[in-house]
Backbone as numpy.savetxt, mean C-alpha at the origin, in Angstrom:
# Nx Ny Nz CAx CAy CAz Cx Cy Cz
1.21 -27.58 0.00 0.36 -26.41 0.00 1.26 -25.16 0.00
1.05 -23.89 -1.06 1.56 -23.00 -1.12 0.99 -22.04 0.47
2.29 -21.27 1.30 1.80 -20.81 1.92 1.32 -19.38 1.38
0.34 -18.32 2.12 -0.41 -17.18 1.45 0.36 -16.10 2.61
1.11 -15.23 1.94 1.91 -14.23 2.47 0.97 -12.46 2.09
-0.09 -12.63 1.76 -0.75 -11.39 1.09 -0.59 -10.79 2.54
-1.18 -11.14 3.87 -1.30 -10.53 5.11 0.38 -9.77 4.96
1.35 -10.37 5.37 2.90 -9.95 5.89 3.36 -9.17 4.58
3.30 -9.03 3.40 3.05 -8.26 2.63 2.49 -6.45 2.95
1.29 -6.97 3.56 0.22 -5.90 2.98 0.86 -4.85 4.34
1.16 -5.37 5.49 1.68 -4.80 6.78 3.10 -4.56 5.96
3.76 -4.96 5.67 5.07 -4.33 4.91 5.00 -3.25 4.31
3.88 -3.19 3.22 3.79 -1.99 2.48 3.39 -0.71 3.19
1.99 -1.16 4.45 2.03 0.19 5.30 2.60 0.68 5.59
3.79 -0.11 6.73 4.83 0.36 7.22 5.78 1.17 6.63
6.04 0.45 5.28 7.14 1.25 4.52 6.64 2.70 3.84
4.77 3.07 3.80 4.25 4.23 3.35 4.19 4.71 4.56
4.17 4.53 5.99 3.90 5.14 6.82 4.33 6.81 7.22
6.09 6.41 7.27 6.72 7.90 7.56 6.76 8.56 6.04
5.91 7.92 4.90 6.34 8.97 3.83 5.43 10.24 3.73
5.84 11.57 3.40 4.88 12.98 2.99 4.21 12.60 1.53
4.99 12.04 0.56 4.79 11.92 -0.57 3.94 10.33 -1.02
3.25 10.18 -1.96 2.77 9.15 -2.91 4.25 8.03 -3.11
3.44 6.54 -3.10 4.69 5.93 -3.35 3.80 4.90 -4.68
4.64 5.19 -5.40 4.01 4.27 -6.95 4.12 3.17 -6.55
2.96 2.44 -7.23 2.79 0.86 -7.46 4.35 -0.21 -7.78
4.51 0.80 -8.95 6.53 0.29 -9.25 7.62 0.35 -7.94
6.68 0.92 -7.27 8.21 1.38 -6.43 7.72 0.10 -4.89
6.50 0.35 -4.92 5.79 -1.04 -3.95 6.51 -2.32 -4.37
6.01 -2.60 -5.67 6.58 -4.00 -6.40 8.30 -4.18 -6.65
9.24 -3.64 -6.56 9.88 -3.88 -6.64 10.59 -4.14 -5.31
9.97 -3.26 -3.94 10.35 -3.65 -2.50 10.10 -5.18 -2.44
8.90 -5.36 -3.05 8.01 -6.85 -2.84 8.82 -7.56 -3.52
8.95 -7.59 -4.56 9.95 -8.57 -5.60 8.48 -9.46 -6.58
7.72 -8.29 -6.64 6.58 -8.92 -6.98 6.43 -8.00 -8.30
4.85 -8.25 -9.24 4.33 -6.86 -10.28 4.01 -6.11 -9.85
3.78 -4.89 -10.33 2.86 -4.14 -9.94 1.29 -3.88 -10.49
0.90 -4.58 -10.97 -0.45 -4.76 -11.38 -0.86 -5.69 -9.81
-0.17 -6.92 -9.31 -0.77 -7.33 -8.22 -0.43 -6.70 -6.75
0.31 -5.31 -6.91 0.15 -4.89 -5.87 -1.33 -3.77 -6.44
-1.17 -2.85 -6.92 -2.64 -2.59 -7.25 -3.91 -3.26 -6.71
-3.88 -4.49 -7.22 -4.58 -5.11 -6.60 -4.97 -5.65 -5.05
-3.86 -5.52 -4.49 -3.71 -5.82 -3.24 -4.18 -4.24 -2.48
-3.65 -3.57 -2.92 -4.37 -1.74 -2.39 -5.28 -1.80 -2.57
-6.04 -2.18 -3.62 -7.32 -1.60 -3.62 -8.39 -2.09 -2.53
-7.88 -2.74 -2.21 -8.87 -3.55 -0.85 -8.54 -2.87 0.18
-7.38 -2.18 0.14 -7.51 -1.27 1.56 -7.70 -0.10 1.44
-7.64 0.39 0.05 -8.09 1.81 -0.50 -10.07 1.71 0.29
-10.40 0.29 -0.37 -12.08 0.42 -0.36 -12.18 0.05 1.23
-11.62 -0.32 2.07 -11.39 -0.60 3.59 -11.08 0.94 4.28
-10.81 1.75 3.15 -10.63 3.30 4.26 -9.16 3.37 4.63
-8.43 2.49 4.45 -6.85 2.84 4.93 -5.68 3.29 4.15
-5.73 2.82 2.80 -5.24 4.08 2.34 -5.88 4.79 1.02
-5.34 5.91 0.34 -5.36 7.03 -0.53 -4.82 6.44 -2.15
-5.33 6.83 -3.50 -4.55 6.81 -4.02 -4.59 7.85 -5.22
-3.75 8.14 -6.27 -3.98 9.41 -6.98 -3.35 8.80 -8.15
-4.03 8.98 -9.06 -4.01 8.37 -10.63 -3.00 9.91 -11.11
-2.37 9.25 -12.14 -1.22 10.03 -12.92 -0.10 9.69 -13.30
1.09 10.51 -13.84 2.12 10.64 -13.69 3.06 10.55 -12.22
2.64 11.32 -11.07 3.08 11.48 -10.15 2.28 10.55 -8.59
1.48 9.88 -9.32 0.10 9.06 -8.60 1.04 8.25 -8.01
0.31 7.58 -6.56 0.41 6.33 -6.42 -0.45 6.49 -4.86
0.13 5.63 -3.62 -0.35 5.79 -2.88 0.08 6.45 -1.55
-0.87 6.63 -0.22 -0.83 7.13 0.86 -1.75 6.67 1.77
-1.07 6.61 2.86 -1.80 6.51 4.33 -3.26 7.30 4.35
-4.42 6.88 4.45 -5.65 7.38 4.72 -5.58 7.81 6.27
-5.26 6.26 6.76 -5.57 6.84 8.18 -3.90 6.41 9.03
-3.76 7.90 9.90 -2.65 7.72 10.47 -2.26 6.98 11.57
-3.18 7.52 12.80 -3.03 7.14 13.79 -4.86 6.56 14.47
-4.84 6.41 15.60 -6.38 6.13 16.28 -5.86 6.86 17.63
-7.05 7.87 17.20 -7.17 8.40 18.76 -8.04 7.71 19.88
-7.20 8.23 21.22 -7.25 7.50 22.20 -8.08 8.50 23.38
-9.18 7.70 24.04 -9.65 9.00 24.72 -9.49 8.67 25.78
């Protein structure tokens, strides 16, 4: 049985968008991963539609942290 790494992945990619100001392209995801970037796309978009992160179509597009932190009361 192939094991399914999408979870330890998907926490990789947050982490590594976390401290960024700027958009980080799909290319630039997939090549951390050693993966495409059509299946990281794919893998965002489930957390794009989950509310966690941002993304911006273009030249200069890619993605961002939706949500930063959780406040604590």
């Amino acid at each position: 049985m192939r094991a399914d790494f999408r979870l330890a992945r998907m926490l990789h990619v947050l982490v590594h968008i976390h401290g960024r100001t700027e958009t980080t392209s799909s290319e630039e995801l997939a090549e951390m991963l050693g993966t495409n970037p059509v299946l990281v796309r794919r893998m965002m978009g489930g957390l794009r539609n989950a509310g966690y992160v941002r993304s911006t179509a273009g030249r200069n597009g890619g993605w961002m942290l939706a949500v930063v932190s959780a406040s604590r009361s």
